[in-house]
N, C-alpha and C positions, 0 to 999 in steps of 0.2 A: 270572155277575157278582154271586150274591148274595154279601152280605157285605161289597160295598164299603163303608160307608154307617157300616159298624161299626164301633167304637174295637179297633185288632190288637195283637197282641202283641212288642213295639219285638227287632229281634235285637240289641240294645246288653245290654252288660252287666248284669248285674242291679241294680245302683246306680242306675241312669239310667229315670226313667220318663218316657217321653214321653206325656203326660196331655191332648195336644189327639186331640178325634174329626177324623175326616176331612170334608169335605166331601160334598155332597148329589152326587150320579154327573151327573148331567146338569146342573149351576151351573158354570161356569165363571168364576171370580172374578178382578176388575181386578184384574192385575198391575204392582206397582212395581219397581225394576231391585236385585234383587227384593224381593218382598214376604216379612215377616217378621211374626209372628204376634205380638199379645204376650204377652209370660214374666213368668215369678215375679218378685215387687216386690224379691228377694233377687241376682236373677242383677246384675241394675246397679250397685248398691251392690259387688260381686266384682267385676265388671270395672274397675271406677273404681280400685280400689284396686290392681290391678295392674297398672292402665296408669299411674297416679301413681308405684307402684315403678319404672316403665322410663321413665317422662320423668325420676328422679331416677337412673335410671342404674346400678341397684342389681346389678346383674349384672358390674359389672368390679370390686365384692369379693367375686366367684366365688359368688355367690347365684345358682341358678338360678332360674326364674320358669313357671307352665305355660304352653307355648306348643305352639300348633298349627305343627307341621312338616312343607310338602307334598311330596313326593316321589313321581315317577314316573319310567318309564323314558322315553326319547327319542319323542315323537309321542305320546304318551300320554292328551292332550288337558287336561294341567296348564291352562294358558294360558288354554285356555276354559271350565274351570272358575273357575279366580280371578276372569277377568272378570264370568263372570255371577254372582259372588258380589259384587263391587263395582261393576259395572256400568259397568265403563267398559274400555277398551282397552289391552291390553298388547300389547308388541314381539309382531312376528310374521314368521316367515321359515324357510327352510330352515336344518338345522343347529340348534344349542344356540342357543335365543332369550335365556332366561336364564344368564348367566355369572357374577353376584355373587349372595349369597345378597339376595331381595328382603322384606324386614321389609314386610308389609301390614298396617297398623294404621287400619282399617275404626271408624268412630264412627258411629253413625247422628248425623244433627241435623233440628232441625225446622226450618230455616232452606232456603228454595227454593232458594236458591245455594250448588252445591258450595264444599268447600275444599279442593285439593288440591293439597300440595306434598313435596317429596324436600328426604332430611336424607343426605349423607354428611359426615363428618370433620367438620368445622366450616362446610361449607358448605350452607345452604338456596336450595332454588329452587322457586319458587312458581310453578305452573302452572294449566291447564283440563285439560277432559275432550277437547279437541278436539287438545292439542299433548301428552297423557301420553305418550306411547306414543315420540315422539321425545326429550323432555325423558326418559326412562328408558334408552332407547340412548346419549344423548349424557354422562349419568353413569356410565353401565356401562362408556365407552370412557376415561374420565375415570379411573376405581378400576381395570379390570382393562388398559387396553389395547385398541387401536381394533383389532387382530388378533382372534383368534377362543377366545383363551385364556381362564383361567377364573380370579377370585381369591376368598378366604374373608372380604375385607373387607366387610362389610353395605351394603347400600343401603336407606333405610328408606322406605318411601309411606305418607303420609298420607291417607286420605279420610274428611272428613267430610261424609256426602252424606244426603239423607233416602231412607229406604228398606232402608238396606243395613245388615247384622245387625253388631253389636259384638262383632269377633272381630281380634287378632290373630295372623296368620297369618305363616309364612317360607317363604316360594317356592325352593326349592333349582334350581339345574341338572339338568335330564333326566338322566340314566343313559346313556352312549353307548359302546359297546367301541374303537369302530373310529375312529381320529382322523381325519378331514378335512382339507383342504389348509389350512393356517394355523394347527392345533390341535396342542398337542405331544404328542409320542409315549404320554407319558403321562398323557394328559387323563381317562382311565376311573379312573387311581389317586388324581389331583387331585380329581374327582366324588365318588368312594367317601369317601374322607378327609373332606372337607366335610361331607358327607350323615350319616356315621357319629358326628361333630361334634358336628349338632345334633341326634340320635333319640336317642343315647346317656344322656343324664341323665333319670333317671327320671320327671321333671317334662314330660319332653315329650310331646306329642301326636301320632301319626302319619298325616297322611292319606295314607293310600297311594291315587294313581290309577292306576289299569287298565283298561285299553279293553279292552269288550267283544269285539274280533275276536280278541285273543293268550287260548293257554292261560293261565291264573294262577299256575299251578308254574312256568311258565319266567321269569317276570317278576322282573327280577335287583333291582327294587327291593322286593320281597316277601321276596327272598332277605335282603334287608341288612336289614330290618325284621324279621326273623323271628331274625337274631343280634342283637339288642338286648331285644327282648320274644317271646319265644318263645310265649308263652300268649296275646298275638297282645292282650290288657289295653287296652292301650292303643291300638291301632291303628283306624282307621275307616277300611272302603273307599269308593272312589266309581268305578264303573265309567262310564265315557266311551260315547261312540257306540254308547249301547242301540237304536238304528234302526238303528246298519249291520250289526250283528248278533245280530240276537232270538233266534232258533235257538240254544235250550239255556241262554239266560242264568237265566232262573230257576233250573234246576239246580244251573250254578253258585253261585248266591248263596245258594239254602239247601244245598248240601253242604257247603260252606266247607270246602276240602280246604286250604286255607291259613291257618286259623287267624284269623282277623279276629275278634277279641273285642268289638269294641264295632259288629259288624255292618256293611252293606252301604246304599250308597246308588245305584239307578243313575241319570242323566241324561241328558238330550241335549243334544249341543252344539249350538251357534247353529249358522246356515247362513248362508253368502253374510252380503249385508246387512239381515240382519235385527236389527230392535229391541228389545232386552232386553225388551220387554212384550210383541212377537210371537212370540219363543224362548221362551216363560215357557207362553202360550198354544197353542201347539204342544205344548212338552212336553208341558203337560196333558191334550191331547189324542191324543198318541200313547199315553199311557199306561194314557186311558181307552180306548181303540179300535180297539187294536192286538190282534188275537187271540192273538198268544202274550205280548204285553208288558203289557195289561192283567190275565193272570194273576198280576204279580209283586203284593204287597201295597201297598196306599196309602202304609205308613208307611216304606218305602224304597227312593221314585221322587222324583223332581222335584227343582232347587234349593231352591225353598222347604221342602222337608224336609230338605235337606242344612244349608241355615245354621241351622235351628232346633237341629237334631242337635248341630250344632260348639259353638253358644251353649253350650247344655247340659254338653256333656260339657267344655269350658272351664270353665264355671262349675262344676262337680262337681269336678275337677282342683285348682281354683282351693280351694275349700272345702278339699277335704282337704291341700293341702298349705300352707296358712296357718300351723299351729301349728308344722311344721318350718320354713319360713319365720324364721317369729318367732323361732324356735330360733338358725336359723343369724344370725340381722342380732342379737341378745343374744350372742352368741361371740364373732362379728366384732367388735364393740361393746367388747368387754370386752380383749380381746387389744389392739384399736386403743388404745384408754386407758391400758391397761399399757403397751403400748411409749413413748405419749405420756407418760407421768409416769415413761416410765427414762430420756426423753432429757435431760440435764442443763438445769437453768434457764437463762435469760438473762440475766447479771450485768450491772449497771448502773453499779458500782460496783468500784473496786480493792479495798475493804473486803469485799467480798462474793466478789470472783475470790481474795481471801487466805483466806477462810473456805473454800470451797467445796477450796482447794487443799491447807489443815491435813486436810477430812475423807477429802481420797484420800491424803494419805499415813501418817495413823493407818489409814486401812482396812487398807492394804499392809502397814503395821507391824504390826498386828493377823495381818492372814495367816501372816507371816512369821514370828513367834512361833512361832506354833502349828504351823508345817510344820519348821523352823530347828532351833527349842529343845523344844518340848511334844509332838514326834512325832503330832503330830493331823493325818489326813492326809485327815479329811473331806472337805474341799475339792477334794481330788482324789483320788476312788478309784479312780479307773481308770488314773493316771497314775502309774507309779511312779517315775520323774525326779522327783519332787514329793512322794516321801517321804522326806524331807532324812536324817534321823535315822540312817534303816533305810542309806540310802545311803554316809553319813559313817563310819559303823562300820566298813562293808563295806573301803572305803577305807583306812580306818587300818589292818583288818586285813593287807589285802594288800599295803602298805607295811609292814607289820611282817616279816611270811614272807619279803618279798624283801630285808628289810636282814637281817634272818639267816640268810638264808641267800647272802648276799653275803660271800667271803672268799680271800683271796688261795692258790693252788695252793699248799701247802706240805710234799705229797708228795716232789718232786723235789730240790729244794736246803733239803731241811730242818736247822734253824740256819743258814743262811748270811749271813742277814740279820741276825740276833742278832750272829754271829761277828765280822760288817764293821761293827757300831756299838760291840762291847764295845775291837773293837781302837781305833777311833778315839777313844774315850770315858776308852781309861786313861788311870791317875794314877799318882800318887809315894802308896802305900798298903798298906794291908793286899788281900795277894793273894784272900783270899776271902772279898769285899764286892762286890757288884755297885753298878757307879755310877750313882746317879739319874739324871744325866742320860742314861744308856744308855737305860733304861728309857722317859723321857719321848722321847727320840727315838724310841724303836719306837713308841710309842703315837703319837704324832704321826705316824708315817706311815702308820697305819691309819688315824687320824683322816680324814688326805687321802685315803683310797683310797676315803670311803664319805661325804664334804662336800657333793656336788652332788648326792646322792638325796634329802634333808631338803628340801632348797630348791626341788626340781624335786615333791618329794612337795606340799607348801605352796603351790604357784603351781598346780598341778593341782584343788585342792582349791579353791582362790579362783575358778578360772574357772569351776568346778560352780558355786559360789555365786550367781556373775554369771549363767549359765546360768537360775538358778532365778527370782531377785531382778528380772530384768527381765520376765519374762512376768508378775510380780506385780504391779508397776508398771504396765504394760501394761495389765492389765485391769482394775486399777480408777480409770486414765484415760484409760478404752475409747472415753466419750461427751465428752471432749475432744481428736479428734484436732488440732487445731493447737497442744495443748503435747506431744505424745507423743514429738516427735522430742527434744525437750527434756526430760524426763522420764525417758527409756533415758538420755541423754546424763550427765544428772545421777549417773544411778545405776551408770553404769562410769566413772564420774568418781571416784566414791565408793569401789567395787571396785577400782580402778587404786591408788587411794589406799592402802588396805588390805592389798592383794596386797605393796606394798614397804614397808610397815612388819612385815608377817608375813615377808617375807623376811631382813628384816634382822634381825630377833630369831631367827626360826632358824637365822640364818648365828652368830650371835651364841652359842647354844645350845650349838651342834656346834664352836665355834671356842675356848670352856669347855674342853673335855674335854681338850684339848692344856695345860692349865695346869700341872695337878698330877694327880697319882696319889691317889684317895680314894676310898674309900666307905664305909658303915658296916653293909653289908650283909654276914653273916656267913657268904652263899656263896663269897664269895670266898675264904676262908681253907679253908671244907669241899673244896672245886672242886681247888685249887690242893695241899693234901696228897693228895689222889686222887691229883693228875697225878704227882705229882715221888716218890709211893713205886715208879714204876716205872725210878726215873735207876739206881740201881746195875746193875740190867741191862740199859739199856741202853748204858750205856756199858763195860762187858763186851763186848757183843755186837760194837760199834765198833772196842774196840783189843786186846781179849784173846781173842776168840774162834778158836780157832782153824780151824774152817771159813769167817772173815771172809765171814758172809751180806751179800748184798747190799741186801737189807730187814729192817726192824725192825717188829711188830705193835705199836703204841701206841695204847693207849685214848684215843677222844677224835678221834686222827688217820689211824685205819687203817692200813694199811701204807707206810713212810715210805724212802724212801732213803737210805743210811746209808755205802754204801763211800765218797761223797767226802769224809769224815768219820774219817779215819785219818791224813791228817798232822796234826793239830791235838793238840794238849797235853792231857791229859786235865783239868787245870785250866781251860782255856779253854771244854772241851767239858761241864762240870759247870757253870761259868757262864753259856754258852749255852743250855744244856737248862730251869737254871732259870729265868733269861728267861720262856723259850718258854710255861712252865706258869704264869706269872703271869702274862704279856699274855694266855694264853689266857682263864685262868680272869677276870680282870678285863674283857678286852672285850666278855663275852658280858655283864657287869653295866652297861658305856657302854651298849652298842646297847639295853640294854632301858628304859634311863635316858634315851637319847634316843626312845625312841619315847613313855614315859610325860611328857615336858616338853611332845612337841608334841601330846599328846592333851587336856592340862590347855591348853597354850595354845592351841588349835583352840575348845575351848569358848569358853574366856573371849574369845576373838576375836568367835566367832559371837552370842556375848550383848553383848558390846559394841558389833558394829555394831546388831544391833536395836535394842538397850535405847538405846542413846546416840548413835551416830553415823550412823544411817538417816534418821530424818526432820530433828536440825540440820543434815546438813547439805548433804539434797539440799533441803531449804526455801529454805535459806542461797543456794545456786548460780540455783535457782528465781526468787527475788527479786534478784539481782542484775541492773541493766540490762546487764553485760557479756556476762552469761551468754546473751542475747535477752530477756529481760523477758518469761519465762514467763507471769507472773504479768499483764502487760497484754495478752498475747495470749488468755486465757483469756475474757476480754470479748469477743473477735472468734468470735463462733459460724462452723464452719468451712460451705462450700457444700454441701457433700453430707448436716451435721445438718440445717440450714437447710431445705433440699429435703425431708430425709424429717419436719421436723417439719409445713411446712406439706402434706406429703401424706398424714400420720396427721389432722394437724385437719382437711381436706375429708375425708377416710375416716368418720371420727368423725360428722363433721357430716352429713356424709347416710344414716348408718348410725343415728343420734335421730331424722331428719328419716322414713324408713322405714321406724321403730318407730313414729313417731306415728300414721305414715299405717296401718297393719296393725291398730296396739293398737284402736280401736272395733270394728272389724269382727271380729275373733277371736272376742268371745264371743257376738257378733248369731249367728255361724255357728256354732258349734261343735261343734251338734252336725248340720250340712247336710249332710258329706260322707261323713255313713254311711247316706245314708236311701236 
């Protein structure tokens, strides 16, 4: 036994000095439920301030906080460890005693009268020491269920008692494979879930407890504690029932074939009815006296070394994660206020709902510029629906390729058509004149043959617009949804508008071309002696050839059909031919004339509705009371701004209020949690 007597060397990690000597081997000192030693004038001032963060709640803007997390498998002796760390009485019985997760938020006070009472949801109940332990079942059946199942909703206990070390702690559910009658099938994967919950974030603290009678490799809460922190950092053990089996436990606690990084504590649990002050004094004496259990080291037996241990390494935990702390409630902080200052004002005024309603639709107007007319497609680079410009070309191109190459089969009954308008067409004349209006009749029934692709091109083109124009609107009257519906409405009010005055100037365009016979483009004349230096042989071929081929090879038309073309005049058949070479050579100058009219009118359309007709006169529909009185609903902040505004200002407000409480203590400590 020498060596008792001596200050030992702590198996907690090397951060952590435990700096009290141990007591004299033969003193047995009064024990309080329990006694706790005093600590550095730094650890209190750390607890105060992160129990100030959890009475303000600061963990549901996903701030984690250090906390001690106890976890053990089933029978393990959780239970009787908690108790005699707060010295009073929890649930006890066969099966899962604990079903909610139990928050034990431990105060010491110097006040002789407990204060102990339970917080779930909005509800407080204010108890003794002599009804805890019912008053804890009758919430547990209250949050999970009087059945035997389990929930992840919190139950919090308060104790402020004198005596008992300042530590908050979470009480998990034992670890159980095997479900019992009332527990559902998968109550082992409900436990692990939870458990995995709350070890998980780096901030937590693991007590793992493990009864001295099970190996410690099979122990499944070792197991789940060892896939969270693997270098085992953060974990502190606390073996249970070191009396029911001494045999070999020192071994285990110095091989540590599990990994426990911040070391071992063993205990013994109460017995029967005994008094937290007679448990205390037992312990003490089994551990002085016991021949193989008084070999284990002073510095990691007893509860009173176990709650000074927890202090410690909370308060170490506590230290070093202050500055990310402060980190994260400065983000939160900053992000909450941004959103706060994107959600639109609260207009007081019609003057100020008209103001606020000019700067969203100069925004929009703005956008739309630059995506519409300026090809600036900043705003959306990933979107390519939203690169107007690039799109509208595409468009026109490929209306251009299918109007030319749109044209009536004129392989088969080539002249036939020319032949039936020149015969209806004659006059009292000079026989070889072709008559205008021949000519304006054939042109005119091209005209019709190719009248609703302009129009149907035009109406395609405006409901892109529309397409584009209302998600712009959209989003920069994101933070008013109760004019939005008003606002889209407006603006295919506008588009509806537009679409039939663009139709009617294109119908108008294409409805030109049947007037008269003009250009002054001098393809026409180049085109047109091409075609018609090949008439002498063809008309050869027609009426004099004497192998009267079936087809004729014509530039321009490929190979054309030509035998039903022998009873006709060869005078009628020279009038025909050259028809054929003027409407050819002239329509190909219409189709490129109409696609050039509606490429100049497509602009000037698109910079008109911007420049001019976008913001008069969806303003215009806006302010109108007929319209819904856009513009007085804008006053009406809708429920769900409402809601997130007043849930960013409490956000906000307790996210200053958590900075204030952190900001002194930051640099009292800062540099504590590397010593």
């Amino acid at each position: 036994m020498a060596g008792r007597n001596k200050h030992v060397v702590s198996k907690t990690s090397s951060s952590l000095a435990i700096v009290e000597a141990n007591p004299p081997a033969n003193k047995i000192i009064p024990i309080e439920a329990p006694i706790v030693s005093s600590y550095n004038d730094r650890i209190r001032p750390l607890l105060d301030t992160v129990d100030r963060l959890r009475n303000l709640n600061v963990m549901r803007e996903g701030i984690q906080l250090p906390t001690i997390v106890v976890v053990g498998d089933q029978s393990s002796g959780k239970s009787s460890v908690l108790e005699s760390l707060a010295g009073i009485s929890l649930p006890r019985g066969q099966g899962i005693c604990t079903r909610v997760p139990l928050v034990m938020r431990l105060q010491r006070s110097y006040s002789t009268e407990p204060e102990i009472w339970l917080e779930y949801g909005d509800t407080v109940v204010h108890t003794d020491e002599e009804h805890i332990a019912k008053a804890i079942c009758a919430a547990t059946d209250v949050i999970a269920g009087s059945g035997k199942g389990v929930s992840d909703a919190p139950l919090t206990l308060h104790v402020k008692k004198a005596g008992v070390p300042d530590l908050t702690m979470v009480d998990l559910p034992g670890i159980t494979r095997v479900p019992v009658n009332g527990q559902p099938e998968n109550i082992y994967e409900q436990i692990s879930a939870m458990i995995m919950k709350y070890i998980k974030p780096q901030e937590s603290i693991i007590l793992n407890v493990l009864s001295a009678t099970v190996d410690f490799t099979t122990c499944e809460s070792i197991r789940m504690s060892r896939q969270v922190d693997k270098t085992g950092e953060r974990t502190l053990a606390v073996v249970t029932k070191a009396d029911m089996a001494p045999d070999g436990l020192l071994q285990k606690v110095t091989a540590d074939d599990v990994s426990i990084g911040l070391g071992y504590v063993c205990v013994r649990n109460r017995i029967g009815e005994e008094t937290y002050q007679e448990a205390r004094m037992q312990e003490e004496l089994l551990f002085r006296t016991h021949p193989k259990l008084s070999l284990i080291d002073d510095d990691i037996v007893g509860i009173p070394v176990l709650a000074q241990k927890l202090m410690l390494i909370q308060a170490t935990m506590i230290a070093r994660c202050l500055p990310e702390i402060v980190r994260k409630i400065n983000e939160k902080m900053e992000i909450s206020v941004l959103e706060l200052n994107k959600l639109p004002m609260v207009m007081a005024s019609a003057g100020e709902a008209l103001m606020t309603l000019m700067d969203i639709i100069g925004s929009a107007k703005e956008s739309l510029l630059r995506i519409l007319i300026q090809g600036d497609f900043s705003e959306y680079p990933e979107d390519h629906k939203m690169h107007c410009t690039a799109r509208l070309a595409e468009m026109l191109s490929q209306f251009s390729d299918n109007l030319q190459a749109h044209s009536n089969d004129v392989t088969v009954d080539f002249l036939m058509d020319e032949i039936k308008i020149l015969d209806e067409c004659k006059c009292v004349g000079l026989p070889n004149f072709i008559p205008r209006s021949a000519f304006l009749a054939i042109l005119s029934q091209y005209v019709d043959g190719i009248h609703s692709k302009p129009v149907e091109f035009i109406k395609k083109i405006w409901e892109y617009i529309e397409a584009v124009l209302i998600p712009v609107i959209s989003k920069y009257a994101e933070n008013f949804p109760q004019i939005q519906s008003s606002v889209k409405r407006a603006g295919r009010n506008l588009i509806t508008k537009m679409k039939e005055q663009s139709v009617n100037r294109v119908a108008e365009i294409v409805e030109m071309e049947k007037l008269t016979d003009y250009t002054c483009n001098p393809d026409y004349m180049t085109s047109w002696t091409e075609k018609t230096a090949s008439q002498h042989s063809f008309i050869h071929a027609v009426l004099y050839d004497e192998a009267k081929p079936e087809n004729f090879s014509l530039a321009g038309f490929g190979e054309v059909k030509i035998s039903h073309l022998r009873m006709y005049h060869a005078h009628l058949l020279q009038q025909a031919f050259d028809m054929k070479m003027r409407i050819a050579s002239y329509w190909n100058i219409v189709l490129r004339r109409i696609v050039d009219n509606l490429a100049l009118f497509l602009q000037f359309s698109v910079k008109n509705l911007v420049n001019a007709q976008f913001q008069k006169e969806i303003v215009a529909e806006m302010v109108d009371p007929r319209g819904g009185g856009g513009v007085e609903r804008m006053m009406e902040e809708s429920p769900s701004v409402a809601s997130k505004r007043e849930k960013l200002k409490k956000s906000v407000k307790l996210l200053k209020e958590s900075k204030d409480v952190v900001a002194a203590i930051v640099d009292q400590n800062s540099g504590y949690g590397g010593r």
